[in-house]
C-alpha positions in Angstrom: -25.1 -20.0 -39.2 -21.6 -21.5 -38.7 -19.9 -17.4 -38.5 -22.1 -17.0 -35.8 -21.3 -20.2 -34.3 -17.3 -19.2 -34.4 -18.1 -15.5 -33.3 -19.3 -16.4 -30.1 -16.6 -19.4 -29.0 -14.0 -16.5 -30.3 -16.1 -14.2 -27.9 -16.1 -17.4 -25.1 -12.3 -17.6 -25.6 -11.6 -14.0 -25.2 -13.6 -13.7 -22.2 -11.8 -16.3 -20.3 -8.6 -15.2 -21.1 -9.1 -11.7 -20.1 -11.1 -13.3 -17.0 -8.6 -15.8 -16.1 -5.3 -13.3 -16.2 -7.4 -11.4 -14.1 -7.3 -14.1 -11.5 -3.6 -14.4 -11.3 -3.6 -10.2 -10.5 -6.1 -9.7 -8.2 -7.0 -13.3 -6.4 -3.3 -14.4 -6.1 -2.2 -17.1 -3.3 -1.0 -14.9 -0.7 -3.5 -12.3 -0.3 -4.4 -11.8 3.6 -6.8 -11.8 5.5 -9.9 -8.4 4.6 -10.5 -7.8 8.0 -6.3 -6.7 8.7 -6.6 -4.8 5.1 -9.2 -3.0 6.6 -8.0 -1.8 9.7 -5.1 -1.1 8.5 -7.0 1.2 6.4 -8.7 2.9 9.5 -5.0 3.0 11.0 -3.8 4.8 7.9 -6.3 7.4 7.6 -7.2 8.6 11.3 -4.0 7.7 12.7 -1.1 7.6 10.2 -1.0 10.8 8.5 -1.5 13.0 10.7 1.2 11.4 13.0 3.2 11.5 9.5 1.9 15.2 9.0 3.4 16.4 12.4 6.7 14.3 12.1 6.8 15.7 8.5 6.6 19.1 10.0 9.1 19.1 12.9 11.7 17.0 10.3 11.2 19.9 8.1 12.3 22.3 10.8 15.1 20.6 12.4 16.6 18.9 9.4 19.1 22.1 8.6 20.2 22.1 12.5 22.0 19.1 11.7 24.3 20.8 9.9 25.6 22.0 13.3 24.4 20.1 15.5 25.4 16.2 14.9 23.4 15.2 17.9 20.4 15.8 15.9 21.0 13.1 13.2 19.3 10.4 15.2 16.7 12.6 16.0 15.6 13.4 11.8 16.7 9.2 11.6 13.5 8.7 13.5 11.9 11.5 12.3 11.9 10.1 8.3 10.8 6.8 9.9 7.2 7.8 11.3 6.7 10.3 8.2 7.7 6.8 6.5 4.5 5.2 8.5 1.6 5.6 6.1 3.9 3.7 3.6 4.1 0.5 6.4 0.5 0.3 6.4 -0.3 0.4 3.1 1.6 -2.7 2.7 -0.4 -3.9 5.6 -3.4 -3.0 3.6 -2.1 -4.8 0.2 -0.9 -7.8 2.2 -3.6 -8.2 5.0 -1.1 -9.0 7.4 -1.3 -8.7 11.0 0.1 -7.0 13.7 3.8 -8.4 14.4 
């Protein structure tokens, strides 16, 4: 009787310890608020890439042009920054920041 007595506190002990290093991961101290995190999520999928899509597109396409043109520079500068946008809100996702 006393085996099964130290089976299940080593089972107890195990569970808590797998439960509680799962608190420090997923509930940690400076998780946001659910209702940013999730439209943030409806920004990134109807909105950010397919903005991303089309800037990837046109950086594709103008990117060698710069070669010749220096002017364009700026222009593929901004270019990598909104095909960089789905990126900015998934850390507004992860976070649950707001919007400033």
């Amino acid at each position: 009787m006393r085996a099964k007595g130290n089976a299940t506190h080593a089972l107890a002990i195990v569970i808590s310890v797998l439960f509680s290093s799962c608190d420090d991961v997923i509930f940690n101290s400076k998780m946001g608020n659910i209702l940013f995190s999730i439209i943030w999520l409806i920004i990134l999928i109807f909105i950010g890439f397919w903005i991303a899509g089309i800037a990837a597109g046109i950086y594709i396409l103008v990117l060698p042009f710069t070669v010749c043109i220096d002017a364009l520079s700026g222009l593929t500068d901004f270019l990598l920054s909104v095909v960089q946008f789905p990126k900015y809100c998934a850390q507004g996702i992860m976070e649950g920041k707001g919007f400033n």
